[in-house]
ZAVO-993015 format. One record per residue: x, y, z of N, C-alpha, C, O in turn. Coordinates in pm, whole numbers, plus 32768, in hexadecimal, padded with zeros to 4 digits. Atoms other than C-alpha are relative to their C-alpha. Example, Ala and Ser with C-alpha at 12.3 -4.5 7.8 and 13.67 -1.06 7.14 Angstrom:
% ZAVO-993015
REC    n.u    n.v    n.w   ca.u   ca.v   ca.w    c.u    c.v    c.w    o.u    o.v    o.w
REC   8059   7F89   8000   84CE   7E3E   830C   805A   8078   8000   80C2   8076   8042
REC   7FAE   7F89   7FFA   8557   7F96   82CA   7FB3   806D   8049   7FE6   80DC   805A
END
This chain:
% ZAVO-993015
REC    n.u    n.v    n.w   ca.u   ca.v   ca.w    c.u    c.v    c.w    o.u    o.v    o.w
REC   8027   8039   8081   E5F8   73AF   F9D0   805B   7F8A   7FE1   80D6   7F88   7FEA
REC   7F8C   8092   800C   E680   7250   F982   8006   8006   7F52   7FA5   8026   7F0D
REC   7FEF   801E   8094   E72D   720E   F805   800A   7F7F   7FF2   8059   7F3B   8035
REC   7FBD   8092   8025   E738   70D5   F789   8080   7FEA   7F4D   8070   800C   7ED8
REC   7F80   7FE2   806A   E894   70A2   F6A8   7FBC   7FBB   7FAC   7F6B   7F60   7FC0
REC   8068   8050   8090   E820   7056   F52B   80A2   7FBF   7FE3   810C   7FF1   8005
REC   7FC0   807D   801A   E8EF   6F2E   F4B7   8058   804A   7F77   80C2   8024   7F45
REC   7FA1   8002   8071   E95A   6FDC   F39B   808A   8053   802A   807C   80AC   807F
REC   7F89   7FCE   8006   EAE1   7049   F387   8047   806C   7FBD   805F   8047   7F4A
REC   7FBC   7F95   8020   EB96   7191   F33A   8087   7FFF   8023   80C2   800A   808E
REC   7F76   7FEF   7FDD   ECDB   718A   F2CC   8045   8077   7FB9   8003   80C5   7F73
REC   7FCB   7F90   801D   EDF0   7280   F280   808A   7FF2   7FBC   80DE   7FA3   7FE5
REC   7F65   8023   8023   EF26   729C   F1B6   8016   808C   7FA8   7FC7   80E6   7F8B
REC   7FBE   7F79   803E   EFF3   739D   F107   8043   7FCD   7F92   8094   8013   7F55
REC   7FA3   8049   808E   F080   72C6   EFF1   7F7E   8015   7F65   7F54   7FAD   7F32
REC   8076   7FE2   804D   EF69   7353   EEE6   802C   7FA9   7F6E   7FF2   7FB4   7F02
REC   7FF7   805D   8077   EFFE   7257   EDF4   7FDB   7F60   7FD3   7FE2   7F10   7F76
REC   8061   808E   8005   EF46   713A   EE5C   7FA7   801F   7FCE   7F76   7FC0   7F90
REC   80B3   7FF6   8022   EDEF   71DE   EDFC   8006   7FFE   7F5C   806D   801A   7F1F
REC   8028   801A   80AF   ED70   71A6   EC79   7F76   8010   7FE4   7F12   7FD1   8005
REC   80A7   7FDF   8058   EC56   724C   EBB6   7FDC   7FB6   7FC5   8034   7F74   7F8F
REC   803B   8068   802A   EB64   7170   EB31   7FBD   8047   7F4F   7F7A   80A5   7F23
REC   7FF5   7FC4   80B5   EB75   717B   E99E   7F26   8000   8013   7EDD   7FAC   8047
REC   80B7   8003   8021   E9C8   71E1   E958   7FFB   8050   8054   7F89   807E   804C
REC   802B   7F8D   7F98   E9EF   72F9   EA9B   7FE8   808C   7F9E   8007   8089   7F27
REC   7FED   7F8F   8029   E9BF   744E   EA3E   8097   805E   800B   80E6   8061   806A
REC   7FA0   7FBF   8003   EABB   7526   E9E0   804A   806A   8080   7FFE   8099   80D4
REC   800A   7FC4   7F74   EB68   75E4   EAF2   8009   80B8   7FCD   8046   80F3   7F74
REC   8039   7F47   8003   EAEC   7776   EB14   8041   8027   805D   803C   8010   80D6
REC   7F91   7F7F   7FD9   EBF5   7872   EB42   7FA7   8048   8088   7FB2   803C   8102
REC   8085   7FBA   7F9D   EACE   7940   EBE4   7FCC   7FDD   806D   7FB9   8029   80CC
REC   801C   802A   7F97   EA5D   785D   ECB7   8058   8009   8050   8037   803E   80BA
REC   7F77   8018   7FC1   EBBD   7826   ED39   8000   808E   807A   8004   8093   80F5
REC   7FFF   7F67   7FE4   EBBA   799E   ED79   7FAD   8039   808A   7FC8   808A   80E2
REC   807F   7FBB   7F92   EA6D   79BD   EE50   8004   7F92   8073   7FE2   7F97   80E9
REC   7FE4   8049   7F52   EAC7   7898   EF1A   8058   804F   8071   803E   806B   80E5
REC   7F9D   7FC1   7F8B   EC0A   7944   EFA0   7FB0   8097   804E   7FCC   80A8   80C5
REC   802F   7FA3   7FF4   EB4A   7A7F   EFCC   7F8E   7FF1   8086   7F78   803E   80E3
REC   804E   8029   7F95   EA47   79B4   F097   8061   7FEB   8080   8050   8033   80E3
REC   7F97   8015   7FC6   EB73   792C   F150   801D   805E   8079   8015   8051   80F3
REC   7FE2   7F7A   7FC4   EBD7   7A85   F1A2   7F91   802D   8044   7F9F   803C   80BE
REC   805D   7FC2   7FAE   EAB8   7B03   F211   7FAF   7F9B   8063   7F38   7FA9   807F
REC   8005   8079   7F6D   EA9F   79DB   F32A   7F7A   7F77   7FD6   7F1A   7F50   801A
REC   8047   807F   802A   E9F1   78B8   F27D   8056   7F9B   7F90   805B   7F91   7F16
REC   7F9D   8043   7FFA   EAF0   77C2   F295   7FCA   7F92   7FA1   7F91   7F31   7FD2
REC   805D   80AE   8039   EA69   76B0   F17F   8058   7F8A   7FFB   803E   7F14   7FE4
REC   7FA4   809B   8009   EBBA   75F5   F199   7FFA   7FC1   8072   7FF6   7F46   806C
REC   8051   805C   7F9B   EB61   759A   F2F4   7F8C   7FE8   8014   7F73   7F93   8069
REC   80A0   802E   7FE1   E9F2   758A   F2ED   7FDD   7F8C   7FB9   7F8C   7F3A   7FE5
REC   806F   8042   8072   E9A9   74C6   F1AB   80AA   7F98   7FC5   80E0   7FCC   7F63
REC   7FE1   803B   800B   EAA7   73BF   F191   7FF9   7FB6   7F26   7F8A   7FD0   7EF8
REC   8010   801E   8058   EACC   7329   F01D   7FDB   7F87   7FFC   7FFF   7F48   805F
REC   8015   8091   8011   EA39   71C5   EF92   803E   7FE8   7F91   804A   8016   7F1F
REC   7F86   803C   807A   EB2D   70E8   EF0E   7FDD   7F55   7FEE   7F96   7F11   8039
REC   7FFD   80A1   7FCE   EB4F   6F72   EEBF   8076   7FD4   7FA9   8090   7FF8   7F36
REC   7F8F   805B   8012   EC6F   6E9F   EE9D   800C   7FA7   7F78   7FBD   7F4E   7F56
REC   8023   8035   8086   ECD6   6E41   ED42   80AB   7FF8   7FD7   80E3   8064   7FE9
REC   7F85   8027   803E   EE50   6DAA   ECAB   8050   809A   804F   806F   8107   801E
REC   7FA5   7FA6   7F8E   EF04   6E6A   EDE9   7FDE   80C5   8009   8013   812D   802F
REC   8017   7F63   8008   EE4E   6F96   EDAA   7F7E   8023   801D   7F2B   7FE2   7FDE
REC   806E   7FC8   7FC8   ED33   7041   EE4A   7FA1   8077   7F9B   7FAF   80F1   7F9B
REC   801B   7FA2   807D   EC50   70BE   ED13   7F72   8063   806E   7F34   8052   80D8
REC   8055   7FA2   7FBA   EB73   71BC   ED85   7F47   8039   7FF3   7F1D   808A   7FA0
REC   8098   8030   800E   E9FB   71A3   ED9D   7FBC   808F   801D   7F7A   80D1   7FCD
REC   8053   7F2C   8021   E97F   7324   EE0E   8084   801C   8038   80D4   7FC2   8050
REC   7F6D   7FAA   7FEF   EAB0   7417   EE6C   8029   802C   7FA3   800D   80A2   7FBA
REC   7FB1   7FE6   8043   EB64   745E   ED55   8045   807C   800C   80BF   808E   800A
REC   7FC7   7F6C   7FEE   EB7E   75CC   ED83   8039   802C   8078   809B   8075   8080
REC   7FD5   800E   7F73   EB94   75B3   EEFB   80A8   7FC2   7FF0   8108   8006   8016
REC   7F5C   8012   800A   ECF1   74D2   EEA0   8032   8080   7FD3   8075   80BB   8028
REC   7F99   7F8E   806D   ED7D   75F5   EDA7   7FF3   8094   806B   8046   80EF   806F
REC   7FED   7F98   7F6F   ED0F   76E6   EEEC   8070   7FD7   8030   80D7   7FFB   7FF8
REC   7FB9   803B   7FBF   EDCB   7639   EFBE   80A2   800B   7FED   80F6   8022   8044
REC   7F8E   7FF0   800E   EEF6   7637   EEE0   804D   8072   7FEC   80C3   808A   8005
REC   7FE8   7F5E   800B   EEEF   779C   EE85   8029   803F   80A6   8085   8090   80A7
REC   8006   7FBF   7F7F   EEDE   7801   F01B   8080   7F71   8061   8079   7F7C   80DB
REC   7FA2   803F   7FE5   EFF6   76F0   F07A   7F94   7FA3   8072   7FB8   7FC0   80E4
REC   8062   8010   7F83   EED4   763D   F16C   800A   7F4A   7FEA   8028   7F1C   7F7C
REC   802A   807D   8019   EE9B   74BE   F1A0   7F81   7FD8   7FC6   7F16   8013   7FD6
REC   80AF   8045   801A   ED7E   73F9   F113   7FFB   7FA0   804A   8050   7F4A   805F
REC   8059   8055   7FC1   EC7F   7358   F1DC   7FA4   7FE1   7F94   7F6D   8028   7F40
REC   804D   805B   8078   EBD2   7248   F117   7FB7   7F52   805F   7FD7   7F04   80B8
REC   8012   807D   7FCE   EB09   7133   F145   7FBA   7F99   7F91   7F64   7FB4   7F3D
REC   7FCB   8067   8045   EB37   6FEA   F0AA   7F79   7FD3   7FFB   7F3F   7FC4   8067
REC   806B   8027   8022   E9F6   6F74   EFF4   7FFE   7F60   7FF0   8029   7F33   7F87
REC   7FDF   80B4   803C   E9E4   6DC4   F00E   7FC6   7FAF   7F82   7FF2   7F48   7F4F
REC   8063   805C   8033   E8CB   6D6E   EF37   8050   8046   7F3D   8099   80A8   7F2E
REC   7F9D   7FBE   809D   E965   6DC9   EDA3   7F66   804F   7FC8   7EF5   801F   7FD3
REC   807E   7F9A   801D   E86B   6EEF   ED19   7FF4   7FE0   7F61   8057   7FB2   7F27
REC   7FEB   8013   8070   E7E8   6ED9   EBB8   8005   80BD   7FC8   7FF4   812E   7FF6
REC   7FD0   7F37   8040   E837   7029   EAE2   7F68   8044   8012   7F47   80AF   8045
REC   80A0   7FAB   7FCB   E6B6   7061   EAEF   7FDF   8045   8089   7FA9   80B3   8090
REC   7FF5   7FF5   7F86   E6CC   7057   EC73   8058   8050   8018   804B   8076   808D
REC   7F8E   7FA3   7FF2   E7FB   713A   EC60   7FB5   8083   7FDB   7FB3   80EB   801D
REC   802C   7F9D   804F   E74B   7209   EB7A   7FAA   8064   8076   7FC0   80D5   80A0
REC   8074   7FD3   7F96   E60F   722C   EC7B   8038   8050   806E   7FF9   80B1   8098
REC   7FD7   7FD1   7F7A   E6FB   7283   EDAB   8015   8072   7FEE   7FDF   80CA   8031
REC   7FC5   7F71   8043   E7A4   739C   ECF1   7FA8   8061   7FE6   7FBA   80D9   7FFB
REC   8097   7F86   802C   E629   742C   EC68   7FBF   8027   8061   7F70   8084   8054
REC   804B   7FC9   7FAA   E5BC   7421   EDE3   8025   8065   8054   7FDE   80AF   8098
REC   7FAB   7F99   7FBB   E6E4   74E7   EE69   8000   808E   7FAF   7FFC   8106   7FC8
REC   8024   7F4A   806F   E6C8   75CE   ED2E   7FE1   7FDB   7FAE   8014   7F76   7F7F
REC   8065   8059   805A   E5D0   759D   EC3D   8079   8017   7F55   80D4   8064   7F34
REC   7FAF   800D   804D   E64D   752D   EB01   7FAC   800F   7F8F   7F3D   7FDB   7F7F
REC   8046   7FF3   8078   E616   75C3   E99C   8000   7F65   7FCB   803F   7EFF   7FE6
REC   7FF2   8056   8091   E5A0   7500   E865   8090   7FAD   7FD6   80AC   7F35   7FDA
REC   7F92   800C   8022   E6E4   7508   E7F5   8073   7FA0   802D   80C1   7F53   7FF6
REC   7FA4   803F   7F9F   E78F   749E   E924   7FDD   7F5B   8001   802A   7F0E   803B
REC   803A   809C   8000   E6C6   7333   E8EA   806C   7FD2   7F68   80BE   7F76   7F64
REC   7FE0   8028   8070   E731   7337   E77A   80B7   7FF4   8007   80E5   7F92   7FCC
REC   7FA8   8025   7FE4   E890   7350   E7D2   8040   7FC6   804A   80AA   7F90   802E
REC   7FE9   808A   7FC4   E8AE   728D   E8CB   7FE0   7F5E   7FB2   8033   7F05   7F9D
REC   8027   809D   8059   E81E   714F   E813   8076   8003   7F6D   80BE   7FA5   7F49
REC   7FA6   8005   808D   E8E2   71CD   E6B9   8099   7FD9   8032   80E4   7F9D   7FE6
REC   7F60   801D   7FD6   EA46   71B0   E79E   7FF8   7F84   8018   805E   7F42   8007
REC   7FFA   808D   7FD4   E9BE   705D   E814   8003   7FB9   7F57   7FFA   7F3E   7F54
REC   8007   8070   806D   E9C4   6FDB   E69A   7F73   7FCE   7FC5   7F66   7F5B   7F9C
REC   8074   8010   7FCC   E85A   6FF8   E690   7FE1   8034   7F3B   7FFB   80A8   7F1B
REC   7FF1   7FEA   8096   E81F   6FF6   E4E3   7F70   8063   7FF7   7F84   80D2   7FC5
REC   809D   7FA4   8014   E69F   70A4   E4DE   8007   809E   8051   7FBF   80FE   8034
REC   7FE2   7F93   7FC8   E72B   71AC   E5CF   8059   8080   7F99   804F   80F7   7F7C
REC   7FB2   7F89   8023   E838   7217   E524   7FCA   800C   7F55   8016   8038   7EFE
REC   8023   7FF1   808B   E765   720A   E3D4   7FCC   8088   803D   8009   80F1   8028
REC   8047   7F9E   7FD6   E66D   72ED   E48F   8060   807C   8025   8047   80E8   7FEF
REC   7FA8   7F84   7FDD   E77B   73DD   E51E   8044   8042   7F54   8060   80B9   7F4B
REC   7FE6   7FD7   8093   E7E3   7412   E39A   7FA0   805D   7FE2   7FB1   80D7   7FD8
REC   8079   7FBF   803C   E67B   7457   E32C   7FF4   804E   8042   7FC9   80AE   8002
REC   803C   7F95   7FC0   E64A   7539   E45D   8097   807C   7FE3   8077   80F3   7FE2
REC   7F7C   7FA0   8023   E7C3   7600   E410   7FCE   8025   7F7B   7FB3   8099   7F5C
REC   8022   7FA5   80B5   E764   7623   E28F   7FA3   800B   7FCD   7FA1   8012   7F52
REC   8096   7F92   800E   E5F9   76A3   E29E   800A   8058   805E   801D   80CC   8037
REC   7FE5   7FD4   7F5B   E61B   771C   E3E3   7F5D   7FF6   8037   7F39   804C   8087
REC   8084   8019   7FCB   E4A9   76A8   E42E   7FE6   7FDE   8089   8057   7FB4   80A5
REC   7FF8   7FF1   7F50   E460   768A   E5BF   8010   7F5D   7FD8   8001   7F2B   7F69
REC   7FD6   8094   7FFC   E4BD   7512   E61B   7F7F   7FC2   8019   7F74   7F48   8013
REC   809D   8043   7FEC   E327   74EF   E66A   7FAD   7FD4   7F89   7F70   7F6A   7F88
REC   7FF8   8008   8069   E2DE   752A   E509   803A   7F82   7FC6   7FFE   7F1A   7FAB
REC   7FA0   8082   8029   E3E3   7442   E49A   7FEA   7F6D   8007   7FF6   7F1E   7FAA
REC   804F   8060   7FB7   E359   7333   E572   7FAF   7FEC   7FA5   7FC8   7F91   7F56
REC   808B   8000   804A   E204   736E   E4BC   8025   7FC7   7F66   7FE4   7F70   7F2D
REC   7FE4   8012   809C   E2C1   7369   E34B   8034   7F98   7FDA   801C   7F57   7F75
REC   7FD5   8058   802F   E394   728B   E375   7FC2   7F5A   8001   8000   7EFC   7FD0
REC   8042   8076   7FD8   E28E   7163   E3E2   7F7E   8004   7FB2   7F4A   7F97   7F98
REC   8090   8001   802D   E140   71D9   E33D   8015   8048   7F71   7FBF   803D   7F1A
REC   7FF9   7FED   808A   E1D1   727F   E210   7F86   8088   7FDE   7F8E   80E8   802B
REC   8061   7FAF   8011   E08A   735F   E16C   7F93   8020   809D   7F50   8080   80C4
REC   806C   800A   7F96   DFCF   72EF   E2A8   8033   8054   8085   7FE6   8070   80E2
REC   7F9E   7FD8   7FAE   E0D8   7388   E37D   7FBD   8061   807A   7FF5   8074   80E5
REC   801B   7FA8   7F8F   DFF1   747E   E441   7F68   7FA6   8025   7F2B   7FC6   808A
REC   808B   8057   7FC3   DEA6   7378   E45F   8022   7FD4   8093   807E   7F8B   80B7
REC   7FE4   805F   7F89   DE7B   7333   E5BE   8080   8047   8077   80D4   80A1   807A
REC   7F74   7FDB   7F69   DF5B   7344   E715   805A   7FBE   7FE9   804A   7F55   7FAB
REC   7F67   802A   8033   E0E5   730A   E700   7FED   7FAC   8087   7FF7   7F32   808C
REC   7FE0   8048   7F5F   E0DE   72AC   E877   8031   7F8D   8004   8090   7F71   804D
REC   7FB6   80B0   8005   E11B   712E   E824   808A   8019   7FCB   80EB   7FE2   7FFE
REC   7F7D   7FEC   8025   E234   71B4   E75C   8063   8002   8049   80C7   7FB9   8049
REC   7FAF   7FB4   7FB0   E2BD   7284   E856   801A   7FB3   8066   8092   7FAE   8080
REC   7FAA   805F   7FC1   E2F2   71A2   E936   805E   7FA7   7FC4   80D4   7FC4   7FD7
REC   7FBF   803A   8033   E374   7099   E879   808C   805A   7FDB   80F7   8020   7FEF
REC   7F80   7FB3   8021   E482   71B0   E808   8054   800A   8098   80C8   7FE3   80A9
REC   7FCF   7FF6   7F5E   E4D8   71E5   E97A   801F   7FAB   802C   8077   7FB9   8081
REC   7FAE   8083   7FB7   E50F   706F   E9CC   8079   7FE2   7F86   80CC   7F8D   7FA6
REC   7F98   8032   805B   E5F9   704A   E89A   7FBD   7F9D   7F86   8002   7F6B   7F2D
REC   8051   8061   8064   E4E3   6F76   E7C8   7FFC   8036   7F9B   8021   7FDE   7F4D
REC   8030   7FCC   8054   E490   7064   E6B7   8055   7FD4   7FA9   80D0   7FD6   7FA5
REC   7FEA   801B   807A   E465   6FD2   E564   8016   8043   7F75   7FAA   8039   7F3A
REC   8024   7F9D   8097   E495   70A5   E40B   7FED   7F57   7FA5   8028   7EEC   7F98
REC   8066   809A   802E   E371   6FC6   E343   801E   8038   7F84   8053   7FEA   7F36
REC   802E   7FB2   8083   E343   70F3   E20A   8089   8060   7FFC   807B   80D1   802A
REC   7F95   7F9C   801C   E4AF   7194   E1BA   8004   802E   7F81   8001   80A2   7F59
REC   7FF8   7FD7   80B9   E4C1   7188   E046   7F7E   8079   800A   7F98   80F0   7FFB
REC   807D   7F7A   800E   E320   724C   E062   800C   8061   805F   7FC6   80C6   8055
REC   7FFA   7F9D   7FA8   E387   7303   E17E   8062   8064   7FBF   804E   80DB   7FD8
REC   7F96   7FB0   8063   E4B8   7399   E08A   7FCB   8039   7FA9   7FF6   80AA   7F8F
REC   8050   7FD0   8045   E3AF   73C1   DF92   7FD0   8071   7FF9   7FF8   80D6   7FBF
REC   8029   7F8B   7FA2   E2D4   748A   E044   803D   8092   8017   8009   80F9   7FEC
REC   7FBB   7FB0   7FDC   E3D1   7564   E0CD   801C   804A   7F95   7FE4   80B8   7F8E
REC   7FE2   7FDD   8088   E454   75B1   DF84   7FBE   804A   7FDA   7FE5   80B6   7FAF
REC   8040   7F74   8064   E328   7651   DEFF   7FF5   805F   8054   8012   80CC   8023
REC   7FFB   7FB7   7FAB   E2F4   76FA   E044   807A   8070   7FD7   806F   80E5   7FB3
REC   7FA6   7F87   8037   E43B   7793   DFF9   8026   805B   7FAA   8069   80C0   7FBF
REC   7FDC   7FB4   8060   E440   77FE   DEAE   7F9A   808F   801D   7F96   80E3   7FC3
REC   8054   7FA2   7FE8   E33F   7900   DF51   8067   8079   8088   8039   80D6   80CB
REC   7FA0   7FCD   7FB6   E483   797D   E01E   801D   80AB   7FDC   8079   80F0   8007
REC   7FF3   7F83   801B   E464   7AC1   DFA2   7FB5   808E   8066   7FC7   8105   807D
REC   803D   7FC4   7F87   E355   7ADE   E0B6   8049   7FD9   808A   8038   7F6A   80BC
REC   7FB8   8029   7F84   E42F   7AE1   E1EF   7FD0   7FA6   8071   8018   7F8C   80D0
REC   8026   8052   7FB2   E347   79FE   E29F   7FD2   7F87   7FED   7F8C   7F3B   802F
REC   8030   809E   8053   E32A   78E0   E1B4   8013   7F90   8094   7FB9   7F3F   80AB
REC   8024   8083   7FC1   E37A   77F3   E2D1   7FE7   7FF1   808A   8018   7FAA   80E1
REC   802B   7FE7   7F71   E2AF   787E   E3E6   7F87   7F67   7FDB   7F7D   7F2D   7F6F
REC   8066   8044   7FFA   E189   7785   E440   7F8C   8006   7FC0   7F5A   7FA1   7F8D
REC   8072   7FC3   8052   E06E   7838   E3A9   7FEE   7FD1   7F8B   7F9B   7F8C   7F51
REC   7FF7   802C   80B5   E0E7   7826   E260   8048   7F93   7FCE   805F   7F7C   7F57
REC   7FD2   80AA   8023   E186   76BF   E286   7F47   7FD7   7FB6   7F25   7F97   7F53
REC   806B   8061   7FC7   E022   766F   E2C8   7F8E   802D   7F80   7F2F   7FE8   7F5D
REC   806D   7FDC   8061   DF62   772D   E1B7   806E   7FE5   7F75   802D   7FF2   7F0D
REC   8000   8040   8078   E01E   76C0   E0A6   8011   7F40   7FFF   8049   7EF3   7FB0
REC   8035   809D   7FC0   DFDB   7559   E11B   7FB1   7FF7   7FF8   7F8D   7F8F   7FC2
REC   8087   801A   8030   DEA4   758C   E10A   7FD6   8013   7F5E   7F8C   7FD0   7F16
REC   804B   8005   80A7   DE7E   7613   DFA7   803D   7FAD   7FD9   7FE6   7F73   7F99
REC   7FE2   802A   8037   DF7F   752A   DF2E   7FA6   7F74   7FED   7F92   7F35   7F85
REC   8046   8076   7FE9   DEAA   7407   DFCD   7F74   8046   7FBA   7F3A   7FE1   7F93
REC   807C   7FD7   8046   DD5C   74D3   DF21   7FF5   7FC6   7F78   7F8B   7F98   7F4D
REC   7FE1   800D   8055   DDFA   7491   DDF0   7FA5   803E   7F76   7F7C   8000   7F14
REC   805F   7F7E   8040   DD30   75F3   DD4D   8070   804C   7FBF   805C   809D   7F64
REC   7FC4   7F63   803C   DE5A   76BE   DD02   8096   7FCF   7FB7   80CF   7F72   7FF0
REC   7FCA   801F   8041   DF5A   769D   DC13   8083   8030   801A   80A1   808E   7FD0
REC   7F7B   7FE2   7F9C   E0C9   76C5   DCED   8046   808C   7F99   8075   80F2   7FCB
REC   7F7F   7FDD   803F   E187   775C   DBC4   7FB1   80AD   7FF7   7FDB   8117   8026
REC   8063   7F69   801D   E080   788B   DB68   7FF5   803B   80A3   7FFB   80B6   80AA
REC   8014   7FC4   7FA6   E055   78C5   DCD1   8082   804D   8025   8080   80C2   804B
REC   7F69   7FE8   7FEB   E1D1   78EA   DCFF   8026   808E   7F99   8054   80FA   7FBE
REC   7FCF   7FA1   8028   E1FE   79A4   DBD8   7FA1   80AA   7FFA   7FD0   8107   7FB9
REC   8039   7F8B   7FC8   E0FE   7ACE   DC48   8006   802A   8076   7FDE   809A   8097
REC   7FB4   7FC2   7F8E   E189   7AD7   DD86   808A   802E   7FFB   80B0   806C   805E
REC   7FA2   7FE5   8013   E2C5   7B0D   DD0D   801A   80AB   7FC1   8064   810A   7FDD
REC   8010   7F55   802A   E265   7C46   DC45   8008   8084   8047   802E   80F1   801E
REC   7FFD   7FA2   7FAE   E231   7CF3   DD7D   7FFA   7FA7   8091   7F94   7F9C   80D5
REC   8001   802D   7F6D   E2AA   7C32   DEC0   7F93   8050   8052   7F31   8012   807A
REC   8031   7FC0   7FAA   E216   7D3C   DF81   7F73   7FF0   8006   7F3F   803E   8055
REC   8087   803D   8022   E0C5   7CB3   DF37   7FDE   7FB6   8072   7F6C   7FB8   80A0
REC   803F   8081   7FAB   E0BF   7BA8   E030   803D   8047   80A9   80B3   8066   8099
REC   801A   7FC9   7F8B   E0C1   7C3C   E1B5   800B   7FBD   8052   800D   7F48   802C
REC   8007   8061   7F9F   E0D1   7BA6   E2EE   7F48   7FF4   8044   7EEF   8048   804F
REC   8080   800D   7FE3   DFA1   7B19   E36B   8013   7F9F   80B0   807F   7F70   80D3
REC   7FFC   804A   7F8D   DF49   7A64   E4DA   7FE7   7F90   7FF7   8003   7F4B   805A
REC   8033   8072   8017   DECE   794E   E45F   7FDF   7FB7   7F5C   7FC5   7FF8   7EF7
REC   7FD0   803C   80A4   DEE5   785D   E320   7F74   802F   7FA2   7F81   8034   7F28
REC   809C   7FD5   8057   DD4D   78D4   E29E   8044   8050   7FC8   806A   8042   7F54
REC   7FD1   7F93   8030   DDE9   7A26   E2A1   807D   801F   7F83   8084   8084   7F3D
REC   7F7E   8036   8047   DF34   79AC   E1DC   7FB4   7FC4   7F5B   7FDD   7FF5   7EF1
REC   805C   8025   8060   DE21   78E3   E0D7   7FC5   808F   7FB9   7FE3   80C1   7F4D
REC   8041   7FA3   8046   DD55   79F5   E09F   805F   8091   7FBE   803F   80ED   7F73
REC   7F6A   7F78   8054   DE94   7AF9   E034   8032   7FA5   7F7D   8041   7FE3   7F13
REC   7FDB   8022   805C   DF06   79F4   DF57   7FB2   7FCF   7FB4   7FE0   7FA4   7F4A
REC   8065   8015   807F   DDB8   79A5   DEA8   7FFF   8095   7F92   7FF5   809A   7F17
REC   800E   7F9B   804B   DDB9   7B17   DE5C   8052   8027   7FD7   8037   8085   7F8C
REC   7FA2   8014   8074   DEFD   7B0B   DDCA   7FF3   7FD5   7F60   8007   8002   7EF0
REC   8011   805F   80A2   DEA5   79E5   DCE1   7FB4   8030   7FAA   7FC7   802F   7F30
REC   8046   7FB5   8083   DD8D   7AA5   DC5F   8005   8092   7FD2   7FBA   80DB   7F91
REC   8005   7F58   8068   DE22   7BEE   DC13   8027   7FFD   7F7B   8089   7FC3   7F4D
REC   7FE3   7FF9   807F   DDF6   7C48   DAC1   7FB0   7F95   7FC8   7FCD   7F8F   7F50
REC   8067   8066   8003   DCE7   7B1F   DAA4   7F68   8027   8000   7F2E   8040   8069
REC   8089   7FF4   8035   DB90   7B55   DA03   7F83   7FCF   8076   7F1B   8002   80A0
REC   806F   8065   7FBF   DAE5   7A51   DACF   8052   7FF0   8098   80CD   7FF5   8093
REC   7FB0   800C   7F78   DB51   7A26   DC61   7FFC   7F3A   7FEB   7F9D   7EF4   7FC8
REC   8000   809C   7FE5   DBC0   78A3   DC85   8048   7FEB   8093   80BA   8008   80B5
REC   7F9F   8030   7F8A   DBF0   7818   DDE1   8073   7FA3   8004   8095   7F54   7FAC
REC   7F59   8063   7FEB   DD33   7768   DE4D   7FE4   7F8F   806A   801A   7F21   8062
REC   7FF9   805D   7F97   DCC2   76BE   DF87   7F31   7FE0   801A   7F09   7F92   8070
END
């Protein structure tokens, strides 16, 4: 069998104080750390197989995938093999390498971009810490506001993934949320469902927020989980009209 040598270069050193994490990487996982050596041990050598990507930056070699592989390395006294990336990566392109070796949460986008200085990120990482609404959601609220579930995010979602994503609707996306919450009494105020059905009645503009609020309040236990936002509508129409002569729709 003939090889032909690939041009690219693997080098080696033991001085682990040249290498430098790249501010926007993900955080480094204890755990992971853990199941590498373990792999290690049980004969799947990843500090010689899988080499790290680095590139050359003010005498220091910042680190493009590896990270955990270095902090192996230093834990087990071992050299790193690395190889020197020429072309300069953008954090998006960093981002991608890292999500193909191990896929990368939501999250892991939003903090990466928020460490890069990235102002709509780290608004969004706020709004998603103090609702705690999924970061897909968020996407939806923070750009379309009432409209927030019309339609496919997909254009979003990318754009969030290259580092583009705009927050267009913050002030109505705060709005929103708000009344959503004062319904926090139901532990799932800021599942999807019921983002999405009081979006709709608010956009109906049939039901009168404060009366609905204050007869759900009488008896939280009123409002249920449902699979879907109809199901979520139709519990809280029959809220609004308990104790109501005449049935009035909401949506």
């Amino acid at each position: 069998m003939n090889h032909t040598l690939s041009k690219v270069k693997v080098y080696q050193t033991e001085d682990y104080k040249l290498f430098k994490n790249i501010d926007g990487n993900r955080p480094i996982n204890k755990v992971k750390i853990e199941r590498i050596i373990k792999e290690i041990g049980h004969g799947n050598d990843v500090l010689d197989e899988h080499p790290i990507l680095v590139s050359e930056k003010n005498g220091h070699l910042e680190i493009t995938d590896g990270q955990h592989r270095l902090e192996v390395a230093k834990k087990l006294n071992r050299p790193v093999n690395y190889i020197i990336k020429k072309e300069k990566m953008s954090l998006y392109n960093i981002a991608k390498v890292n999500s193909n070796v191990e896929k990368w949460r939501p999250i892991d986008f939003v903090n990466c971009y928020s460490k890069a200085g990235n102002e709509d990120y780290i608004k969004l990482g706020k709004f998603h810490k103090k609702y705690k609404i999924s970061i897909g959601s968020c996407l939806s609220i923070l750009t379309r506001g009432l409209q927030s579930h019309d339609g496919n995010i997909a254009n979003e979602y990318v754009k969030f993934e290259q580092g583009t994503f705009v927050i267009t609707m913050y002030k109505e996306a705060v709005q929103f949320v708000e009344i959503c919450k004062s319904f926090e009494a139901y532990k799932g105020w800021n599942k999807r469902g019921f983002l999405i059905a009081i979006s709709k009645i608010l956009r109906g503009e049939k039901c009168e927020m404060d009366v609905l609020l204050r007869k759900f309040n009488d008896d939280p236990k009123q409002l249920t989980y449902h699979a879907d936002w109809k199901g979520f509508i139709y519990n809280l129409e029959n809220i609004y009209n308990k104790g109501n002569s005449k049935r009035r729709v909401i949506y």
